[in-house]
N, CA, C and O atoms as CSV, one atom per row, in Angstrom:
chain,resi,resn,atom,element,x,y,z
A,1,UNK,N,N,8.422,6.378,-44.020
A,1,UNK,CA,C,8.506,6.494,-42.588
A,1,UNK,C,C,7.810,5.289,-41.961
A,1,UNK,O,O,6.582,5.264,-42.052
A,2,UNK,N,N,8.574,4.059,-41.193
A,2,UNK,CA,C,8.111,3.110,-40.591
A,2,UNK,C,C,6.816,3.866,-39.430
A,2,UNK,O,O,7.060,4.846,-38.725
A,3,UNK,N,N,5.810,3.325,-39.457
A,3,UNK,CA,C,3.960,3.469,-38.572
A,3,UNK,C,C,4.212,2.574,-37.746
A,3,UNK,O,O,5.344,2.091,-37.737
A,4,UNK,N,N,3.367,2.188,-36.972
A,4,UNK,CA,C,2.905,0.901,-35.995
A,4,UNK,C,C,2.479,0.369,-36.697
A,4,UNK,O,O,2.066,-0.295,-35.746
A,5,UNK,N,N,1.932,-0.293,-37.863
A,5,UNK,CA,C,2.268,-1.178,-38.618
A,5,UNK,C,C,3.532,-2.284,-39.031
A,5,UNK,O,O,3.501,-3.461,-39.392
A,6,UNK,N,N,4.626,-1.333,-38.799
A,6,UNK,CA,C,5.525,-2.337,-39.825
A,6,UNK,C,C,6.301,-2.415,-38.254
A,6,UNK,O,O,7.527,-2.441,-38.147
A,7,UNK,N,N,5.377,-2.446,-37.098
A,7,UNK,CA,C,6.315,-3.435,-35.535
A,7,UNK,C,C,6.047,-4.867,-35.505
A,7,UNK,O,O,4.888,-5.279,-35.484
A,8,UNK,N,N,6.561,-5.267,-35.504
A,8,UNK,CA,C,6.544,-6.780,-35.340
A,8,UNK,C,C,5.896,-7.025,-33.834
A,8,UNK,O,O,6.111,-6.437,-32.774
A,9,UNK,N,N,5.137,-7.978,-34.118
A,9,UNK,CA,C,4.480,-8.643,-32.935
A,9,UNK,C,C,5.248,-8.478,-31.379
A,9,UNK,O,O,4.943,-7.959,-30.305
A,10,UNK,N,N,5.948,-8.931,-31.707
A,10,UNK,CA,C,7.217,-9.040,-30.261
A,10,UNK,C,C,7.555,-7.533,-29.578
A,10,UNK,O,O,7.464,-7.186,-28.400
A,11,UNK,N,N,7.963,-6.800,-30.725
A,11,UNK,CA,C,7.494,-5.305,-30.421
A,11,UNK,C,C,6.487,-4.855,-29.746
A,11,UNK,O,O,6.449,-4.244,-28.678
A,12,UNK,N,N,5.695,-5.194,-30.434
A,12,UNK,CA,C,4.361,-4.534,-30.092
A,12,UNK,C,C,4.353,-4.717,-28.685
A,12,UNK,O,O,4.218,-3.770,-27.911
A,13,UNK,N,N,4.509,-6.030,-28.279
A,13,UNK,CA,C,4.371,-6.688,-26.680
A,13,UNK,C,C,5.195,-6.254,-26.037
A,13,UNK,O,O,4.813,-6.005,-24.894
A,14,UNK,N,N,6.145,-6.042,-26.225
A,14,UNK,CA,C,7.506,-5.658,-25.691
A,14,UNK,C,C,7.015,-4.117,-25.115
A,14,UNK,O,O,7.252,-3.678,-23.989
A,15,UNK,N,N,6.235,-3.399,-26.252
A,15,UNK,CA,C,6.150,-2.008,-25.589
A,15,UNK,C,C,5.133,-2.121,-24.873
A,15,UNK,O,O,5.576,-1.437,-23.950
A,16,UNK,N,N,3.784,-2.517,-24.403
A,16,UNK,CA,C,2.867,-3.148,-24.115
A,16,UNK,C,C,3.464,-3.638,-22.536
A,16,UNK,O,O,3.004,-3.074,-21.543
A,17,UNK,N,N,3.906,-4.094,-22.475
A,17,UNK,CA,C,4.330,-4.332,-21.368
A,17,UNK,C,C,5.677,-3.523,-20.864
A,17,UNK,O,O,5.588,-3.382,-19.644
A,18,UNK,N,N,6.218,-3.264,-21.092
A,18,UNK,CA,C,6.819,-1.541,-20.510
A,18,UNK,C,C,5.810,-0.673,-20.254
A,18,UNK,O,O,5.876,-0.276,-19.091
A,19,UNK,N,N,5.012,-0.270,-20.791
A,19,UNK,CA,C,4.015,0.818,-21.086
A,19,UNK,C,C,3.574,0.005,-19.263
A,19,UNK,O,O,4.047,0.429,-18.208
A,20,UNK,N,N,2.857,-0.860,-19.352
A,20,UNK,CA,C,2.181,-1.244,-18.062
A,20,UNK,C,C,3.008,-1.350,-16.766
A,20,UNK,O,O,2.580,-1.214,-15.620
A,21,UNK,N,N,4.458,-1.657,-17.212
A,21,UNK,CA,C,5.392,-1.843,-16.085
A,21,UNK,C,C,5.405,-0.271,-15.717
A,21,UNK,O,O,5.048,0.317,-14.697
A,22,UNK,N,N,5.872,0.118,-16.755
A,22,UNK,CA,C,5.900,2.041,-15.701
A,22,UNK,C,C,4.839,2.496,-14.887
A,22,UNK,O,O,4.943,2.952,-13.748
A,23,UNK,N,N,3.683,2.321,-15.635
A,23,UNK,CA,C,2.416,2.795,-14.797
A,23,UNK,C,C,2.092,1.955,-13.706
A,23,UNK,O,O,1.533,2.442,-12.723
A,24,UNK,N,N,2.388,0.702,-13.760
A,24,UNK,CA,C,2.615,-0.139,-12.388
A,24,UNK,C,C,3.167,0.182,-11.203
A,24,UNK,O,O,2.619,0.005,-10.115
A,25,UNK,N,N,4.564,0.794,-11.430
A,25,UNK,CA,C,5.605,1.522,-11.091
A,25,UNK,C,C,5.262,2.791,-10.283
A,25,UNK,O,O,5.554,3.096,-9.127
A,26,UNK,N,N,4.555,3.440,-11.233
A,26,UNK,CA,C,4.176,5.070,-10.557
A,26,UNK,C,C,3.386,4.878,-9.755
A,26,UNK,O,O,3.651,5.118,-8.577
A,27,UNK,N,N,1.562,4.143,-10.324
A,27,UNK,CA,C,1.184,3.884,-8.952
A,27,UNK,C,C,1.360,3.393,-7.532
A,27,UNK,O,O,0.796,3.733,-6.492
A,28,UNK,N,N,2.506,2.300,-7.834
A,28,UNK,CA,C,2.769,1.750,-6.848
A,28,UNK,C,C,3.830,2.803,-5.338
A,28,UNK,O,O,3.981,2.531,-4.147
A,29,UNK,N,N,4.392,4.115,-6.277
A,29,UNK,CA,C,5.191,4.928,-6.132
A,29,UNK,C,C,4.458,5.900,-5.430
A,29,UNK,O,O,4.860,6.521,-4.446
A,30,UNK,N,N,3.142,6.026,-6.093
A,30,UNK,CA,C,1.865,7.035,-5.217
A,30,UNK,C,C,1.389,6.762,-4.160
A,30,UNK,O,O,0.940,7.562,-3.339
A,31,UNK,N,N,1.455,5.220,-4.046
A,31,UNK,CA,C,0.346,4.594,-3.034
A,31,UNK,C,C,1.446,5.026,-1.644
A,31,UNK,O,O,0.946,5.758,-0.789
A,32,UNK,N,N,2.631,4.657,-1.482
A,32,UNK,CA,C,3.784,4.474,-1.141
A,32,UNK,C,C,3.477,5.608,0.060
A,32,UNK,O,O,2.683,6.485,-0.283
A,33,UNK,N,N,3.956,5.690,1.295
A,33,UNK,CA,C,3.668,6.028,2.675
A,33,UNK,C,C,4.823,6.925,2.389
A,33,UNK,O,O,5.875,6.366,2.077
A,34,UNK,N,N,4.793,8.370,2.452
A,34,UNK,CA,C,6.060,9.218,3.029
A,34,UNK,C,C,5.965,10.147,3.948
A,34,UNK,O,O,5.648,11.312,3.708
A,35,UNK,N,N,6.264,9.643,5.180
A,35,UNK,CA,C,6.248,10.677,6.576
A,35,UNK,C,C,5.234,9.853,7.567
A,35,UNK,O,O,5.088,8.645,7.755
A,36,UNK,N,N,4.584,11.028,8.130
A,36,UNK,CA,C,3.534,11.160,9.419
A,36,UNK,C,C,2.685,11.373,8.762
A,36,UNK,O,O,2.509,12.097,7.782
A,37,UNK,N,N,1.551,10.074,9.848
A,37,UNK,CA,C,0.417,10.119,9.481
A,37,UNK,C,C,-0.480,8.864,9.645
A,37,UNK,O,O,0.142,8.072,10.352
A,38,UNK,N,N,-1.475,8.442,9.347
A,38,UNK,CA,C,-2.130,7.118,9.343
A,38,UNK,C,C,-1.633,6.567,8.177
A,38,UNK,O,O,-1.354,7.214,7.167
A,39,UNK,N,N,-1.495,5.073,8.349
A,39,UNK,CA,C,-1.640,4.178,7.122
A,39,UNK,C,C,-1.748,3.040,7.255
A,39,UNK,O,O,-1.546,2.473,8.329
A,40,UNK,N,N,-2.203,2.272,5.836
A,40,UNK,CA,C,-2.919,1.039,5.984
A,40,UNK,C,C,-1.944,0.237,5.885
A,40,UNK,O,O,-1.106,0.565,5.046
A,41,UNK,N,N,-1.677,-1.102,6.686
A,41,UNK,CA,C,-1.261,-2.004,6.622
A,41,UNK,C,C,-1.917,-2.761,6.128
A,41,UNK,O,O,-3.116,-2.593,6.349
A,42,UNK,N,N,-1.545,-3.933,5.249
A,42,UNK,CA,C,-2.012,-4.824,4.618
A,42,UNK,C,C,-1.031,-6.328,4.793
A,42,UNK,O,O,0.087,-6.589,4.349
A,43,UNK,N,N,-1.768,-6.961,5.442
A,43,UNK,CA,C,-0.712,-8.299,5.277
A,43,UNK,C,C,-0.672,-9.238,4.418
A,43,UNK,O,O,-1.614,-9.357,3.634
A,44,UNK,N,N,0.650,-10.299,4.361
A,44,UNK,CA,C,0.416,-10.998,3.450
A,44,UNK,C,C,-0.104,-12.341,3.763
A,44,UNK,O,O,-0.016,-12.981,4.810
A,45,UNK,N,N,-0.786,-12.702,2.392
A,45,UNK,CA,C,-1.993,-13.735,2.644
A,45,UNK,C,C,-1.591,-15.270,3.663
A,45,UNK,O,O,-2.344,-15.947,4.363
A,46,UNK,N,N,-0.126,-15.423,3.382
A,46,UNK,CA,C,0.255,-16.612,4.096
A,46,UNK,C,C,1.085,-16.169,5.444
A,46,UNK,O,O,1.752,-16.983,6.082
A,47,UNK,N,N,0.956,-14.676,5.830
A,47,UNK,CA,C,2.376,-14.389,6.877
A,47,UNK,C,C,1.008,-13.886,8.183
A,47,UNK,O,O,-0.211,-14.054,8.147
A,48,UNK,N,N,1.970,-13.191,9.308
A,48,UNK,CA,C,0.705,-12.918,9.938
A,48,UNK,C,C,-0.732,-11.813,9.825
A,48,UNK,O,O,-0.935,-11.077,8.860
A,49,UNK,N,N,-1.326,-11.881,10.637
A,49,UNK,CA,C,-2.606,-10.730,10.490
A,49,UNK,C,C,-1.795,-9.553,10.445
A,49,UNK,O,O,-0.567,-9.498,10.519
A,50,UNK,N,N,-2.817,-8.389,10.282
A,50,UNK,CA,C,-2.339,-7.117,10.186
A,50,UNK,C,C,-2.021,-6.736,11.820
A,50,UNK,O,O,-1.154,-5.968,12.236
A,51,UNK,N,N,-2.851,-7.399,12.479
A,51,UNK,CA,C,-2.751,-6.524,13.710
A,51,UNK,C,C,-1.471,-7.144,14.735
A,51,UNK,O,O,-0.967,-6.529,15.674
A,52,UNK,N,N,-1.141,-8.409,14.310
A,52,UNK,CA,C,0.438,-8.763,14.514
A,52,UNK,C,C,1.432,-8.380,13.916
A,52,UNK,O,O,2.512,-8.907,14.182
A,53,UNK,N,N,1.372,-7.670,13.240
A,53,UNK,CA,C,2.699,-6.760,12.536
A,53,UNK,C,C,2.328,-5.691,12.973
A,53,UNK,O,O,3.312,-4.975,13.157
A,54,UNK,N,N,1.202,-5.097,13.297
A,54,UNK,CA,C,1.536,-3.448,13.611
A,54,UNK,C,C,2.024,-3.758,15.641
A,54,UNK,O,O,2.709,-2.920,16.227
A,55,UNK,N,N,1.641,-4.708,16.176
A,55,UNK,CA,C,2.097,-4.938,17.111
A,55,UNK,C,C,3.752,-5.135,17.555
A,55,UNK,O,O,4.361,-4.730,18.545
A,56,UNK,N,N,4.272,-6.078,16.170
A,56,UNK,CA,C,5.578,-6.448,15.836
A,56,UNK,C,C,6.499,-5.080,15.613
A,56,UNK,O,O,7.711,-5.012,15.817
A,57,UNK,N,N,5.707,-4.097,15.186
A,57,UNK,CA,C,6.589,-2.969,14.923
A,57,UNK,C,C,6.734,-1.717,16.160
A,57,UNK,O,O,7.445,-0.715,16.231
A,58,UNK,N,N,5.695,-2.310,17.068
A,58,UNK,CA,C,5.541,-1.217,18.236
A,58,UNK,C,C,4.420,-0.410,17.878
A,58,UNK,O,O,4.109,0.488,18.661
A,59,UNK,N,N,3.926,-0.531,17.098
A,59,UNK,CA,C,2.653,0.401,16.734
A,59,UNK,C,C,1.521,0.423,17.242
A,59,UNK,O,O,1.325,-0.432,18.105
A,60,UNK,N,N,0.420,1.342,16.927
A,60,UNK,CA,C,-0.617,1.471,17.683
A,60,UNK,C,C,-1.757,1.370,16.688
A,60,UNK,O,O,-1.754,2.184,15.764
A,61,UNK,N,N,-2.848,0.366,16.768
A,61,UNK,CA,C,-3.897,0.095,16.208
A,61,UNK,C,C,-4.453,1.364,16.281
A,61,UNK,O,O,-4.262,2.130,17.226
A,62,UNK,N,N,-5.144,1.609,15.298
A,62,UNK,CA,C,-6.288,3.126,14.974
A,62,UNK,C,C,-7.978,2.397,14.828
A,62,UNK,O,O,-8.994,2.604,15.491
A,63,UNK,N,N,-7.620,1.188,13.272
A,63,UNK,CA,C,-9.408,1.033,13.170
A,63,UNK,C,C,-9.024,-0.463,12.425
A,63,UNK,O,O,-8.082,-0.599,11.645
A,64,UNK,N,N,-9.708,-1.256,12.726
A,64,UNK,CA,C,-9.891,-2.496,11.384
A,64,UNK,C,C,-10.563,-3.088,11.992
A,64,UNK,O,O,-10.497,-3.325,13.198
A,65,UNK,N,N,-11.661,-3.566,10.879
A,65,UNK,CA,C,-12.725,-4.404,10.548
A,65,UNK,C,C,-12.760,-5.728,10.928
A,65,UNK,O,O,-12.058,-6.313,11.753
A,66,UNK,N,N,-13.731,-6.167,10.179
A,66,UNK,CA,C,-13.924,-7.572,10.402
A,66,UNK,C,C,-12.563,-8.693,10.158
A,66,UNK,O,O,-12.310,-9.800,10.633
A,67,UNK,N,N,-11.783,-7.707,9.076
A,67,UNK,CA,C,-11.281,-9.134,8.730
A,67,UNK,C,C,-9.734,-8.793,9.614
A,67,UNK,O,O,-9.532,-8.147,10.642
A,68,UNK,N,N,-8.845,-9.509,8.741
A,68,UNK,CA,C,-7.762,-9.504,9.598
A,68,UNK,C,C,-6.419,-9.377,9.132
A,68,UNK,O,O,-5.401,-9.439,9.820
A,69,UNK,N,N,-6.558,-9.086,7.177
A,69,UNK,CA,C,-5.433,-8.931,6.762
A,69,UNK,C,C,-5.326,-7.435,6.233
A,69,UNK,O,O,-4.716,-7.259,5.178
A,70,UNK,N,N,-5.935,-6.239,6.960
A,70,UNK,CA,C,-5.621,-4.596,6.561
A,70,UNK,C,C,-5.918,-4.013,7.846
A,70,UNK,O,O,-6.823,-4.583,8.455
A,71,UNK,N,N,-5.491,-3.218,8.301
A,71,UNK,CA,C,-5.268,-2.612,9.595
A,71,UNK,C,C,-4.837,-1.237,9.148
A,71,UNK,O,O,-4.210,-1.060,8.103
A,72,UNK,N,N,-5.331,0.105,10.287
A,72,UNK,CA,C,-5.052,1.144,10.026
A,72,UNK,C,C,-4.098,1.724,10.934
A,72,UNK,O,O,-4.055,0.813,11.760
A,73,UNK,N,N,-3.438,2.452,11.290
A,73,UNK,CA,C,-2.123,2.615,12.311
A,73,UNK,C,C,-1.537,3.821,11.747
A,73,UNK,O,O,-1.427,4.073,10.547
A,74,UNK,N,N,-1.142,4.599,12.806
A,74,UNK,CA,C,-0.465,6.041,13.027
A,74,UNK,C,C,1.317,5.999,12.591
A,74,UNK,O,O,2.167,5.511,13.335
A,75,UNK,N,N,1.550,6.491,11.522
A,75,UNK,CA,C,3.328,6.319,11.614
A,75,UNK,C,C,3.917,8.102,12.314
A,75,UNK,O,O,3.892,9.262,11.901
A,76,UNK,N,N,4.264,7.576,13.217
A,76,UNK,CA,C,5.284,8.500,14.052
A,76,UNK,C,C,5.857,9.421,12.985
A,76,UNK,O,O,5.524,10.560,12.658
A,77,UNK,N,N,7.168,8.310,12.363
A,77,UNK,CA,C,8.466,8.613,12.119
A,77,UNK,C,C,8.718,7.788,10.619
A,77,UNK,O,O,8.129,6.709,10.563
A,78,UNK,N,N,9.384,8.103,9.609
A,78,UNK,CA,C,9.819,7.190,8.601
A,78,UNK,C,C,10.043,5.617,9.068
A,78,UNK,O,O,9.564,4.587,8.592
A,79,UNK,N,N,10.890,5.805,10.104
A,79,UNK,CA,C,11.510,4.228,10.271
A,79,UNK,C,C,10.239,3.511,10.823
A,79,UNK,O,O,10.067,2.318,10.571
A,80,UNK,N,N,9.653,3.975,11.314
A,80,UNK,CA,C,8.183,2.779,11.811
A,80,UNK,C,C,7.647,2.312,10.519
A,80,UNK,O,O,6.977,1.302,10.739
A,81,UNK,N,N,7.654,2.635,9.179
A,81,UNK,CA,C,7.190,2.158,8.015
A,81,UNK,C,C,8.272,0.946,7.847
A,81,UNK,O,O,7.931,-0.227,7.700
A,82,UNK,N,N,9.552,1.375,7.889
A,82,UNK,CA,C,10.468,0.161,7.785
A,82,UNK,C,C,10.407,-1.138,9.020
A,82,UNK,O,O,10.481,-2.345,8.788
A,83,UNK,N,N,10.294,-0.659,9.989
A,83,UNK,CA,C,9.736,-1.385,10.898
A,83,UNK,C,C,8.406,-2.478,10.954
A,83,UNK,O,O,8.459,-3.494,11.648
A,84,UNK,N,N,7.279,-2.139,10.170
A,84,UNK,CA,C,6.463,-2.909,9.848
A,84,UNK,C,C,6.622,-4.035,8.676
A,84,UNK,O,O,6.178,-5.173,8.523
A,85,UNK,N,N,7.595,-3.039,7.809
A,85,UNK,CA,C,7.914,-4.498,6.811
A,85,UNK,C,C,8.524,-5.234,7.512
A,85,UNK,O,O,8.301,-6.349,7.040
A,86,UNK,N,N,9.346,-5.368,8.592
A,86,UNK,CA,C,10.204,-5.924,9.313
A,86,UNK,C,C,9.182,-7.273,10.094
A,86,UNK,O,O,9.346,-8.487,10.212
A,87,UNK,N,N,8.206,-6.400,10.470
A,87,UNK,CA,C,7.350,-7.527,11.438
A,87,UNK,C,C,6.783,-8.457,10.369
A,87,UNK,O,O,6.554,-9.632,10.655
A,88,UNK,N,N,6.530,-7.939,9.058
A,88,UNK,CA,C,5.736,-9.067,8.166
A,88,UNK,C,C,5.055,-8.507,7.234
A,88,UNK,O,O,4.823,-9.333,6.351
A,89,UNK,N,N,4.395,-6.958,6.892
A,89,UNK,CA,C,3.504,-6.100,6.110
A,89,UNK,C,C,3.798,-6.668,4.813
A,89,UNK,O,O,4.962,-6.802,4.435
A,90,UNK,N,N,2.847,-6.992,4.145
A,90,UNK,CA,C,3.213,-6.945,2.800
A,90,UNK,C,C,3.068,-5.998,1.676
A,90,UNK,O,O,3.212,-6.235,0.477
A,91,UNK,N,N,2.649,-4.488,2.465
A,91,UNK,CA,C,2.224,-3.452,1.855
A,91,UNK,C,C,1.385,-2.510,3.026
A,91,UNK,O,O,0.445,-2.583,3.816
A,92,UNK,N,N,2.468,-1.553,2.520
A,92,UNK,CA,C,1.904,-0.452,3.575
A,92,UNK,C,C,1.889,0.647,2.766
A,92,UNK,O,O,2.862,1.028,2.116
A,93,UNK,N,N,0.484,1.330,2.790
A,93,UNK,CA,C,-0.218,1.844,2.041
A,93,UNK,C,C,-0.315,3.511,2.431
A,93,UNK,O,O,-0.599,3.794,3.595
A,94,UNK,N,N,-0.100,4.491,1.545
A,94,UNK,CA,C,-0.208,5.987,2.275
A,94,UNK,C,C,-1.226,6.586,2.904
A,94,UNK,O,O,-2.330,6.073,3.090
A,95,UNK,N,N,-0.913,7.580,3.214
A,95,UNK,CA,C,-2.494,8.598,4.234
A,95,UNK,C,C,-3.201,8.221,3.462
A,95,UNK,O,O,-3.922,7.249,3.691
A,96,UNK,N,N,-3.216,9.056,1.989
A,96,UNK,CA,C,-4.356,8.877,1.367
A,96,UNK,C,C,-5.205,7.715,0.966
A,96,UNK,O,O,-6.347,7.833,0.521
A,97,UNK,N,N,-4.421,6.304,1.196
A,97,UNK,CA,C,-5.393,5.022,1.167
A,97,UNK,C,C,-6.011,4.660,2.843
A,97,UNK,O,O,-6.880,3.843,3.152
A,98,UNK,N,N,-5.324,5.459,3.617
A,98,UNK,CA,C,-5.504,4.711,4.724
A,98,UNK,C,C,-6.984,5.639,4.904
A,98,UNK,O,O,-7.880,4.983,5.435
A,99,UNK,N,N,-7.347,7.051,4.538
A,99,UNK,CA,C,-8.429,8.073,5.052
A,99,UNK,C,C,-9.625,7.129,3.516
A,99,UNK,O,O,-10.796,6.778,3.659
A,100,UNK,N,N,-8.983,7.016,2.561
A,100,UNK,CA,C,-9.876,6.229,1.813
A,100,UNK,C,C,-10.632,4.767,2.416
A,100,UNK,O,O,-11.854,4.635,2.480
A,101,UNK,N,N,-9.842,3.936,2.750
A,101,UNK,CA,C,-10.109,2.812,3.733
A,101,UNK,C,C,-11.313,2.846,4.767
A,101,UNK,O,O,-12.315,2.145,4.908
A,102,UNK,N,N,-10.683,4.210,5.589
A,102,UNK,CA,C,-11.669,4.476,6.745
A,102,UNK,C,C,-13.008,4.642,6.029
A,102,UNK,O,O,-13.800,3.701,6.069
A,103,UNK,N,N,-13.376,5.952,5.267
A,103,UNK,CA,C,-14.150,6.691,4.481
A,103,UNK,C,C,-14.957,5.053,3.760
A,103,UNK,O,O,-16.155,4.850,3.957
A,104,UNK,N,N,-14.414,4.418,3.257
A,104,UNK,CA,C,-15.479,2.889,2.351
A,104,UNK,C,C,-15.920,2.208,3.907
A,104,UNK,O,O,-16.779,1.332,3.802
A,105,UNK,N,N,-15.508,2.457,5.149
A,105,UNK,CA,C,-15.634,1.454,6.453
A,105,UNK,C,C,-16.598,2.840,6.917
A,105,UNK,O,O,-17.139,2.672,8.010
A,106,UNK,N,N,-16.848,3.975,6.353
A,106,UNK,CA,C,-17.717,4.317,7.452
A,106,UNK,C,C,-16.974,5.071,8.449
A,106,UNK,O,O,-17.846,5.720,9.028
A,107,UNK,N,N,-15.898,5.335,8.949
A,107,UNK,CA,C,-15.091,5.807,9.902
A,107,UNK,C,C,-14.531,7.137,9.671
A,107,UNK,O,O,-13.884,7.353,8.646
A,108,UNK,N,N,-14.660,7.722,10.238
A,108,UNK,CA,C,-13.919,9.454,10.138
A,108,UNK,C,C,-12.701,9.279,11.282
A,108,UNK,O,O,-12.920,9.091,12.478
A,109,UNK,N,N,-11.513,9.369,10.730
A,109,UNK,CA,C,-10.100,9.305,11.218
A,109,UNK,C,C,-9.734,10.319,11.946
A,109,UNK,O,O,-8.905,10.341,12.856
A,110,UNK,N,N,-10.544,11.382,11.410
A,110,UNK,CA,C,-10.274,12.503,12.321
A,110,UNK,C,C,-10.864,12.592,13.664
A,110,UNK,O,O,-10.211,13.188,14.521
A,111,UNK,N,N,-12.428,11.899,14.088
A,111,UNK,CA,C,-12.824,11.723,15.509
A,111,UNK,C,C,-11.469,10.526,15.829
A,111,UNK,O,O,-11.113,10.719,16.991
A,112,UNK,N,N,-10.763,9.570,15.287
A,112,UNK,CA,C,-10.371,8.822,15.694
A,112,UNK,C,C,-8.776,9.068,16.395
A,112,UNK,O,O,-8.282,8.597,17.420
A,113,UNK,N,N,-8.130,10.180,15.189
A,113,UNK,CA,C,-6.540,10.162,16.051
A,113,UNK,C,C,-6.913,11.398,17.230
A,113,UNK,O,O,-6.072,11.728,18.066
């Protein structure tokens, strides 16, 4: 009965990197915004700030910090998520990163919406 032994190198990598692509995959699948609710915008490093894309999409600022590429913002409706990739987001992040976000900043979301 062929073991993990008798895989050839290329194999080995081959599964090795599937193995990481799926779990890449799922998390990226978890993080992923579905419905109503707060969430984090994140922009990308060369496109505009966060708070010009949640502007670009019609949206409404909630909380962000010092810097200028993650922003927190209320989604209505599904399509306002599509809407922000539209203005420039390079990742828009679910409730649960956006109440995590607040929560490492110190902020309770709930005095906030």
């Amino acid at each position: 009965m062929p073991g993990v032994d008798s895989m050839t190198r290329s194999a080995k990598i081959f599964a090795g990197a599937y193995f990481l692509g799926c779990c890449s995959l799922m998390l990226l699948a978890s993080l992923a915004p579905g419905g109503k609710g707060p969430v984090a915008v994140f922009a990308k490093p060369w496109g505009k700030p966060a708070l010009e894309v949640i502007a670009g999409a019609e949206g409404q600022i909630i909380f962000i910090r010092d810097g200028t590429w993650v922003a927190l913002t209320e989604s209505p409706d599904p399509q306002f998520i599509d809407r922000l990739y539209r203005a420039g987001a390079g990742f828009v992040a679910s409730t649960a990163i956006a109440y995590a976000c607040a929560r490492w900043s110190g902020v309770s979301l709930e005095k906030s919406i």
